[in-house]
N, C-alpha and C positions, 0 to 999 in steps of 0.2 A: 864736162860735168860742171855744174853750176850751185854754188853754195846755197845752205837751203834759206840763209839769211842775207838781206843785202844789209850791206854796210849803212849806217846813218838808222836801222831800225833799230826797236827796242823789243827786250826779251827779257824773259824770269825764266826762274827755276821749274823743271816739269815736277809733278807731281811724287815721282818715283824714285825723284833725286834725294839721295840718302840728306834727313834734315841738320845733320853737320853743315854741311855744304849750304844747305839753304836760307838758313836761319842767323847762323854765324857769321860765316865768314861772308857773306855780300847779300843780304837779304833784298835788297830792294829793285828796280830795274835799270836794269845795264845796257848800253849802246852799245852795240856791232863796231867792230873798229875796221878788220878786218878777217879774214878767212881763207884757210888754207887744208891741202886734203892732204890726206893719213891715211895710208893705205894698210895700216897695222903689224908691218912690218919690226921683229924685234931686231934693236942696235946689238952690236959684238959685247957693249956694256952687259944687257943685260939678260944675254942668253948666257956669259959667263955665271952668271948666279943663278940658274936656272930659268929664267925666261921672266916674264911679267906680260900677264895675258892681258892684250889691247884688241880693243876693237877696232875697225876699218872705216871712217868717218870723216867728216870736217870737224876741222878743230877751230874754231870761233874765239875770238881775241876781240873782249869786250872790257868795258870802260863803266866805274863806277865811282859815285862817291865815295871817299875816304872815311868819311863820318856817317854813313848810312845803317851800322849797325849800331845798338848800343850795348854790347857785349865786350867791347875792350874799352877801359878804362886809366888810362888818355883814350881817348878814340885814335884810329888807326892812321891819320893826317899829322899825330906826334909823331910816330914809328917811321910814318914815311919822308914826311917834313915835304907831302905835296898833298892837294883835294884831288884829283883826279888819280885813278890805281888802273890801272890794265890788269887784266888775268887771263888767260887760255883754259876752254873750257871746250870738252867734246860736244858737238852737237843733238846727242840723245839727251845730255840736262837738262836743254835748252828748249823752250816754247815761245815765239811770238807775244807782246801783249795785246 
């Protein structure tokens, strides 16, 4: 099975991705870093609390500017004390540009 992004492309947020997520916290396009599959499986964590319902997908590890929103004030390059951020993101957020 073959990741539905390759590494080195660029992606935004889909449509349907709740606008928390899209607008906030990494609004602008992000590079593929790398990608790995999730089969939806819950951990011993968190079926102890009653479960946390996951989907079965590729989980996408993209790479963004630090300063690309202007909603945090430093922007997020204080916070981190680097310009480049990784995140892990399901691949239903996610759409090609």
């Amino acid at each position: 099975m073959e990741s539905p992004f390759a590494v080195g492309s660029l992606v935004i947020w889909a449509d349907d991705t709740p606008q928390t997520w899209r607008f906030i916290y990494t609004p602008g396009p992000m590079t593929v870093v790398s990608a790995r599959y999730d089969d939806g499986q819950q951990g011993a964590y968190a079926k102890r609390f009653g479960g946390i319902p996951r989907t079965p997908g590729w989980i996408i590890t993209v790479e963004y500017d630090a300063d690309s929103t202007k909603y945090y004030d430093p922007p997020l390059s204080y916070y981190f004390h680097k310009q480049r951020i990784q995140s892990d993101i399901h691949q239903m957020w996610l759409v090609l540009v």
